[in-house]
TIVEX-845140 format. One record per atom (N, C-alpha, C): x, y, z; residue in three letters. Coordinates in steps of 0.02 Angstrom, whole numbers, plus 50000, padded with zeros to 5 digits. Example, Ala and Ser with C-alpha at 12.3 -4.5 7.8 and 13.67 -1.06 7.14 Angstrom:
# residues 2
px:50660, py:49716, pz:50390, resn:Ala;
px:50615, py:49775, pz:50390, resn:Ala;
px:50660, py:49835, pz:50390, resn:Ala;
px:50642, py:49888, pz:50354, resn:Ser;
px:50684, py:49947, pz:50357, resn:Ser;
px:50645, py:50002, pz:50394, resn:Ser;
# end
This chain:
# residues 106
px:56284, py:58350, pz:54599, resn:Unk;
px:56284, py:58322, pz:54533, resn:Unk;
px:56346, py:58279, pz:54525, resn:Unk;
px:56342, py:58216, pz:54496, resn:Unk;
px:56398, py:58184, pz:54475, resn:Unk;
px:56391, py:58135, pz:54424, resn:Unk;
px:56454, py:58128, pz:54399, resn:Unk;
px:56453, py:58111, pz:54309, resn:Unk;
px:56428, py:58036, pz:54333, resn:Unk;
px:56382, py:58013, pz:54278, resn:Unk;
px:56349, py:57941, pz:54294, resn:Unk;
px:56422, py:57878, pz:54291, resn:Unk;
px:56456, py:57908, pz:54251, resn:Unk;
px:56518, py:57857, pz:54229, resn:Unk;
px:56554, py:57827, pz:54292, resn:Unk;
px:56590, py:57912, pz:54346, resn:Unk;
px:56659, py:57902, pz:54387, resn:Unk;
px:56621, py:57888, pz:54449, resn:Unk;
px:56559, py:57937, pz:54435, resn:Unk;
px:56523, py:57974, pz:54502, resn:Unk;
px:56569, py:58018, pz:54541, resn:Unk;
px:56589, py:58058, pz:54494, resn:Unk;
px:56632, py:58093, pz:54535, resn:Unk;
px:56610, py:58159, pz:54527, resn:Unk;
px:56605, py:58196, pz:54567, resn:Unk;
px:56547, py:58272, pz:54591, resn:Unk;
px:56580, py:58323, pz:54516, resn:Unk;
px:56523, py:58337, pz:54475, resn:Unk;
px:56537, py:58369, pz:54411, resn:Unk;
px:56533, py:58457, pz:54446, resn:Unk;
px:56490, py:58497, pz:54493, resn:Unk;
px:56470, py:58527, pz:54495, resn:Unk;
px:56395, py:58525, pz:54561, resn:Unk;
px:56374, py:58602, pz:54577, resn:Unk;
px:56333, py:58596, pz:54601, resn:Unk;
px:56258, py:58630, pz:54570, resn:Unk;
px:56201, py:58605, pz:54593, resn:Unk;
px:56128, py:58644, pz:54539, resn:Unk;
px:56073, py:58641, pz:54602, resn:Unk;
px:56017, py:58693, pz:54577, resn:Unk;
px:55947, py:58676, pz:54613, resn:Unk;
px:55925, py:58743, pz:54593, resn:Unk;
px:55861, py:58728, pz:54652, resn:Unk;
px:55813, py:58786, pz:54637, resn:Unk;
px:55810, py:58833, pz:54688, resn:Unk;
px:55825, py:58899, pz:54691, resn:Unk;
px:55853, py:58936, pz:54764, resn:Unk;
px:55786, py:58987, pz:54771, resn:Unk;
px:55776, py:59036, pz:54809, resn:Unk;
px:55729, py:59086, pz:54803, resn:Unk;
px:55786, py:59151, pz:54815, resn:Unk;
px:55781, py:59176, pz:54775, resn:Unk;
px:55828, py:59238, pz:54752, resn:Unk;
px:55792, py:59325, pz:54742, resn:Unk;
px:55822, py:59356, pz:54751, resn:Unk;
px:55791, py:59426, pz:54762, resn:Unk;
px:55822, py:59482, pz:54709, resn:Unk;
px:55791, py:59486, pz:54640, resn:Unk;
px:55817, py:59527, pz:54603, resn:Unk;
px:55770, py:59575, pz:54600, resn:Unk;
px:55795, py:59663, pz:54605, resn:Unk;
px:55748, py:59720, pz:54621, resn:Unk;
px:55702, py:59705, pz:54658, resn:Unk;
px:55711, py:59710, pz:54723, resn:Unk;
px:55683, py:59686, pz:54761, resn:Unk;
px:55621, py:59654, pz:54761, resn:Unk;
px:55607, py:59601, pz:54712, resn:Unk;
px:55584, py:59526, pz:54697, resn:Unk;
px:55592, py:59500, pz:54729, resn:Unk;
px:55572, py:59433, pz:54753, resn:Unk;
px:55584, py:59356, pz:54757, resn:Unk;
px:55568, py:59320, pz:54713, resn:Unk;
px:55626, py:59281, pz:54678, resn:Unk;
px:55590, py:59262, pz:54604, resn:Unk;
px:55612, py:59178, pz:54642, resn:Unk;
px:55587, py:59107, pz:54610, resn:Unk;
px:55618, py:59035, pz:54593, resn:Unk;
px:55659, py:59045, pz:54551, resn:Unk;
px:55726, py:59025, pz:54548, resn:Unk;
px:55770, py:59022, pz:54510, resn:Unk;
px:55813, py:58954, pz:54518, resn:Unk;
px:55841, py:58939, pz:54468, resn:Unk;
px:55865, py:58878, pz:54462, resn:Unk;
px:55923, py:58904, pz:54436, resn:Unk;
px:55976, py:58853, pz:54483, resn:Unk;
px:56053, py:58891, pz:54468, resn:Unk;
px:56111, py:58824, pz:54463, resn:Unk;
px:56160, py:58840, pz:54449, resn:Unk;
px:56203, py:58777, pz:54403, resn:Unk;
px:56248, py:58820, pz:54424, resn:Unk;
px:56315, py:58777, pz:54438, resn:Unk;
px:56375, py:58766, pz:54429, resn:Unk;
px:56423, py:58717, pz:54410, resn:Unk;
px:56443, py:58739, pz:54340, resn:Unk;
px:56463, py:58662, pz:54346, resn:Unk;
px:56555, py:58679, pz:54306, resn:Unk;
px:56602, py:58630, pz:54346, resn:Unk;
px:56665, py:58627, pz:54344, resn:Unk;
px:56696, py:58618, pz:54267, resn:Unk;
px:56741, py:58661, pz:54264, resn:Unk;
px:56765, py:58668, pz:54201, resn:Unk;
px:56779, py:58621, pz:54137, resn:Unk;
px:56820, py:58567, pz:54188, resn:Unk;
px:56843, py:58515, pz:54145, resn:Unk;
px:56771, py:58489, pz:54125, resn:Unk;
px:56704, py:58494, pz:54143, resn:Unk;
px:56648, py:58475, pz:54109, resn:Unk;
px:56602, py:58497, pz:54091, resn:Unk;
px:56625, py:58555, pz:54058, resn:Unk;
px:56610, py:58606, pz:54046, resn:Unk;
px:56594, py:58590, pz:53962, resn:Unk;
px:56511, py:58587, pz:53916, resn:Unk;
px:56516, py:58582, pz:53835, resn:Unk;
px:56514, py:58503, pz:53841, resn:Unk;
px:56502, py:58477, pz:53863, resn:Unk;
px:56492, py:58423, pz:53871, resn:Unk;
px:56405, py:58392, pz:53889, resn:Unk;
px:56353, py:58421, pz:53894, resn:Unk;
px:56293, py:58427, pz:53869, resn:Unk;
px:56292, py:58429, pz:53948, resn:Unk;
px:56321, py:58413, pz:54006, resn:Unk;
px:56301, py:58423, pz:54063, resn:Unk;
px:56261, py:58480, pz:54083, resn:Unk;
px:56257, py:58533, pz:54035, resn:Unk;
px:56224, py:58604, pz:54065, resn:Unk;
px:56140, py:58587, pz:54064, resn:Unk;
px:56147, py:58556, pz:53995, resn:Unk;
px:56071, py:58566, pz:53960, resn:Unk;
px:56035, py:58514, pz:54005, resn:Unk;
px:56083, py:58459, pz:54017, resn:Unk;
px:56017, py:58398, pz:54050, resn:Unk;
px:56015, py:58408, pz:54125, resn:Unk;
px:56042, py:58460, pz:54154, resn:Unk;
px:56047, py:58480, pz:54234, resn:Unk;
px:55979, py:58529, pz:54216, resn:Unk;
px:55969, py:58562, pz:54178, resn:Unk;
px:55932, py:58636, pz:54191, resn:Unk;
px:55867, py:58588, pz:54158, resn:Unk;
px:55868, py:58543, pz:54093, resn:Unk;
px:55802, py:58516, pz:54097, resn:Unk;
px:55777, py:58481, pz:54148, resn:Unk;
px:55808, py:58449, pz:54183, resn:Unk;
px:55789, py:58419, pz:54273, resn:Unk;
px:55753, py:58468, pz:54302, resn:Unk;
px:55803, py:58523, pz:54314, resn:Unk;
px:55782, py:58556, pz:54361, resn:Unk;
px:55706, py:58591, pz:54339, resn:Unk;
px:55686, py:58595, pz:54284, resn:Unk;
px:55647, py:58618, pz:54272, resn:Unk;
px:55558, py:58568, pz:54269, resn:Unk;
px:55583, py:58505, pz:54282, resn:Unk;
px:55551, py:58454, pz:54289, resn:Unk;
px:55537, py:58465, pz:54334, resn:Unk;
px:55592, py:58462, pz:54398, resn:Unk;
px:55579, py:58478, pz:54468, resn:Unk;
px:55546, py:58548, pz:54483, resn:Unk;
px:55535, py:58602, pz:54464, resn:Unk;
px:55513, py:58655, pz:54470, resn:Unk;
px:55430, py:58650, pz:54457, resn:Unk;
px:55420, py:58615, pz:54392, resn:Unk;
px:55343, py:58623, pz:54377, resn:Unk;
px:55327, py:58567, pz:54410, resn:Unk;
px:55365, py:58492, pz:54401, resn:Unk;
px:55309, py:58430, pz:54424, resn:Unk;
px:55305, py:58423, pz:54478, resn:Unk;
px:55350, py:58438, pz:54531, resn:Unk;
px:55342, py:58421, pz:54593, resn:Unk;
px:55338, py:58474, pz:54647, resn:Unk;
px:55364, py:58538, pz:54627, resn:Unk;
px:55335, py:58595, pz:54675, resn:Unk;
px:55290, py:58632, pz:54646, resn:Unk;
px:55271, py:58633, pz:54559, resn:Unk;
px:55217, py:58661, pz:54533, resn:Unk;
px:55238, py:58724, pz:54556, resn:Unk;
px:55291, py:58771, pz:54524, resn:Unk;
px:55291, py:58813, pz:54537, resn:Unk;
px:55250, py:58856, pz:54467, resn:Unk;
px:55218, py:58926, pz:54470, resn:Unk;
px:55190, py:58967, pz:54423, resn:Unk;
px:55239, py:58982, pz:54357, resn:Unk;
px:55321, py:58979, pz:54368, resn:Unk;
px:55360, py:58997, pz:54338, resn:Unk;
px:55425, py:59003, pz:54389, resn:Unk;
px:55503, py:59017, pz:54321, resn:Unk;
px:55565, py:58991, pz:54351, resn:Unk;
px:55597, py:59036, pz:54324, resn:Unk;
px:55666, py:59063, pz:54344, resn:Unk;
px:55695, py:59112, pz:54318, resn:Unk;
px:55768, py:59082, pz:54329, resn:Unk;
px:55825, py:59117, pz:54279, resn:Unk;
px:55884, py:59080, pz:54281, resn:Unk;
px:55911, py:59168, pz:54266, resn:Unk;
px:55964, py:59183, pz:54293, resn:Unk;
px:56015, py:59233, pz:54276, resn:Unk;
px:56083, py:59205, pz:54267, resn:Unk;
px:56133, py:59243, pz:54211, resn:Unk;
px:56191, py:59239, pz:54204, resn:Unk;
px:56211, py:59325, pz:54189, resn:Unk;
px:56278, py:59314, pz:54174, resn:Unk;
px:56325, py:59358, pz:54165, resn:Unk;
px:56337, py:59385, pz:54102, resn:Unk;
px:56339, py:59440, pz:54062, resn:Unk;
px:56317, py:59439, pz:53990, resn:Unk;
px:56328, py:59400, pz:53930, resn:Unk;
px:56403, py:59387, pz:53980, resn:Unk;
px:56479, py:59386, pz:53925, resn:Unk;
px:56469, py:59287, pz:53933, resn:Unk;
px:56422, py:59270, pz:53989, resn:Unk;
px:56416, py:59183, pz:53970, resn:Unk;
px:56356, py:59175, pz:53928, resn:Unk;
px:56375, py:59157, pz:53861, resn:Unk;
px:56333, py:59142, pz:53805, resn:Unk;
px:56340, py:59071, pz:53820, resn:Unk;
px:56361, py:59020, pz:53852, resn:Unk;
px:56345, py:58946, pz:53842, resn:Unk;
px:56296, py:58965, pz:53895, resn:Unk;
px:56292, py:58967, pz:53957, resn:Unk;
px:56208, py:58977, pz:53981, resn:Unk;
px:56177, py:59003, pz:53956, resn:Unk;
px:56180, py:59061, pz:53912, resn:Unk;
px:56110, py:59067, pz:53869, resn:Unk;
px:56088, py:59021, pz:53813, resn:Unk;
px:56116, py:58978, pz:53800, resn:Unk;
px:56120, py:58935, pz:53735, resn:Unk;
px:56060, py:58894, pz:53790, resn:Unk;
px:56115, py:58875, pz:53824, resn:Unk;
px:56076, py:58797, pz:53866, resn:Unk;
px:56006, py:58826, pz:53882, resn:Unk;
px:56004, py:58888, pz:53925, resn:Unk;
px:55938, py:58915, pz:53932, resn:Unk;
px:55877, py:58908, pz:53883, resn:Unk;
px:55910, py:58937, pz:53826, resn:Unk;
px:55875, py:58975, pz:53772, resn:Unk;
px:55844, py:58885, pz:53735, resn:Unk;
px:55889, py:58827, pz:53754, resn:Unk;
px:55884, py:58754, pz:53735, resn:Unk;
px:55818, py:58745, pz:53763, resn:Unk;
px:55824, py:58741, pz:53836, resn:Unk;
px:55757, py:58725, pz:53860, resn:Unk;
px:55704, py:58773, pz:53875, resn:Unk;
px:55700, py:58828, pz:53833, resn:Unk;
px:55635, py:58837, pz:53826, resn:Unk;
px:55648, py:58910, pz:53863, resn:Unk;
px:55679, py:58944, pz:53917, resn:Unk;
px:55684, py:59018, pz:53946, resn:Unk;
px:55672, py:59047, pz:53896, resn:Unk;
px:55654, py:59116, pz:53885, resn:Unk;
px:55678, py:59162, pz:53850, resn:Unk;
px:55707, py:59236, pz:53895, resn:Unk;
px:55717, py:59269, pz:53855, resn:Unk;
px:55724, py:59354, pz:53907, resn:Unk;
px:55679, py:59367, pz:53926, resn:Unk;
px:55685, py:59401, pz:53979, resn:Unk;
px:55642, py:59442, pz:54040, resn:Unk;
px:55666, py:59505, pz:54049, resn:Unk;
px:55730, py:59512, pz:54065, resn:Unk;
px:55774, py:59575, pz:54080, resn:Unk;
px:55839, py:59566, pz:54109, resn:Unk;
px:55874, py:59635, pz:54101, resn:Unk;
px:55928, py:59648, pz:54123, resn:Unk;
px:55957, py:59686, pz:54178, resn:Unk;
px:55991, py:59674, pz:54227, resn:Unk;
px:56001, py:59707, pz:54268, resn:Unk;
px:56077, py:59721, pz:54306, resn:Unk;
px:56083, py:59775, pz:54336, resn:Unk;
px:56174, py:59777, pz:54373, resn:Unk;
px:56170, py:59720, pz:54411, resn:Unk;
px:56218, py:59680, pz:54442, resn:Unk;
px:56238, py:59636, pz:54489, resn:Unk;
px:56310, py:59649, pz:54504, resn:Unk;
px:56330, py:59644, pz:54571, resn:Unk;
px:56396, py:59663, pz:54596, resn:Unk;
px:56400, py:59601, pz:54602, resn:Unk;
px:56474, py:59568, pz:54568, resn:Unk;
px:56489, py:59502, pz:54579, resn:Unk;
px:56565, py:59502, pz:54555, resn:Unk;
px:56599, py:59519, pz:54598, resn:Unk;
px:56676, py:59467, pz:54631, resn:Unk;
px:56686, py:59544, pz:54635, resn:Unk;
px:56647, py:59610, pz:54686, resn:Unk;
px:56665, py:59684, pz:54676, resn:Unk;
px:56645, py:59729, pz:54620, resn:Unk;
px:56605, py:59687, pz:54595, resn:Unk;
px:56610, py:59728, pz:54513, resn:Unk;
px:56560, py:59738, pz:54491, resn:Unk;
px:56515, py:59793, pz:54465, resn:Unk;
px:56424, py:59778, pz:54440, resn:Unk;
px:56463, py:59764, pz:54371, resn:Unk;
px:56414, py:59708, pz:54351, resn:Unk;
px:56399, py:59654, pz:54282, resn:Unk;
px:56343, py:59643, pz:54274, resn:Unk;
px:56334, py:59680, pz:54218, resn:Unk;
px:56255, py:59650, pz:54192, resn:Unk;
px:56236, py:59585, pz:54188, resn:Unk;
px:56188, py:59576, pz:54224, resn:Unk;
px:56178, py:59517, pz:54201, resn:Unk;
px:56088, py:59500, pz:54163, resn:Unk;
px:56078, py:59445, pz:54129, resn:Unk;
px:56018, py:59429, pz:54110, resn:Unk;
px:55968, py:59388, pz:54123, resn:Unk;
px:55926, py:59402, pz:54122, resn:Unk;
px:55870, py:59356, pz:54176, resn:Unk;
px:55822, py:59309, pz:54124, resn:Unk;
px:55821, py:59273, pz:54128, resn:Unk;
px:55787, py:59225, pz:54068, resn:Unk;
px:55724, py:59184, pz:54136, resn:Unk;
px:55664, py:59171, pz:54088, resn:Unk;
px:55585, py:59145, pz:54104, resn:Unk;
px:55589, py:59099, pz:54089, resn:Unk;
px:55520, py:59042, pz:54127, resn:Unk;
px:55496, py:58993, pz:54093, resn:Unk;
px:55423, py:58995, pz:54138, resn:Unk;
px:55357, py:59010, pz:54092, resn:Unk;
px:55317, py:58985, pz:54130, resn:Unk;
px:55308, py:58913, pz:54126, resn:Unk;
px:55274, py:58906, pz:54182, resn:Unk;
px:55229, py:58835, pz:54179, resn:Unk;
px:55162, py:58833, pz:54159, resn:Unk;
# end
């Protein structure tokens, strides 16, 4: 990803195949760098990706997880259309953190 302005790399995104309770779900995942961070970059990365998910791999449905305590991914989520699915432990940096799993069918 990079800002249309500098083109200078904002962050990284896509669509991964991920294994929650021993699932394989499509999930579409974002990272994106602080300083551009609230800056609407979240919302128009995850509506892409979600373009890319139904129009061109036609997937059945997409799943996005975060961390409880990040309410701007649930905002952006909750923007384009996810809702809840569930909650679950995740060990991440040593540590189980709940995290939340948000839907979108197609």
């Amino acid at each position: 990803m990079a800002d249309s302005r500098t083109q200078q790399s904002i962050g990284i995104a896509g669509i991964i195949k991920t294994t929650i309770n021993s699932t394989i779900l499509d999930e579409i995942a974002y990272i994106i760098k602080k300083e551009y961070q609230g800056l609407g970059y979240g919302t128009e990365i995850v509506q892409e990706l979600v373009k890319l998910a139904f129009n061109r791999y036609h997937l059945p449905q997409i799943f996005a997880q975060f961390a409880i305590e990040n309410r701007a991914s649930q905002r952006i989520l909750e923007k384009n259309g996810l809702t809840y699915e569930f909650s679950y432990q995740r060990k991440q940096n040593g540590m189980l953190k709940e995290h939340l799993v948000y839907q979108l069918k197609n």
